[in-house]
Steps between C-alpha positions, in 0.01 A plus 500: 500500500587575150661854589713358782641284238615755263563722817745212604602491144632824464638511831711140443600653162629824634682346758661238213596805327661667757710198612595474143624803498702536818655133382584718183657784681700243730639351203625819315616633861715169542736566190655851683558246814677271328712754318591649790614156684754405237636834515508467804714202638647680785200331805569143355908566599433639833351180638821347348716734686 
């Protein structure tokens, strides 16, 4: 039983690490988006239209 701890160990660690890491690359991918919505004001006026 001891193995299929650390088995489940490493596997629930890898799998936090990964997570982190997409989280991470969401975050730095977000500041582009937002950049490009205030330079971009031109969909918020159609609906006004």
């Amino acid at each position: 039983m001891g193995s299929v701890l650390v088995f489940m160990g490493i596997l629930v660690g890898s799998f936090v690490a990964a997570f982190a890491l997409l989280a991470l690359i969401v975050k730095l991918n977000e500041r582009p988006y937002e950049k490009r919505g205030q330079h971009n004001p031109i969909p918020r006026d159609k609906p006004q239209a």
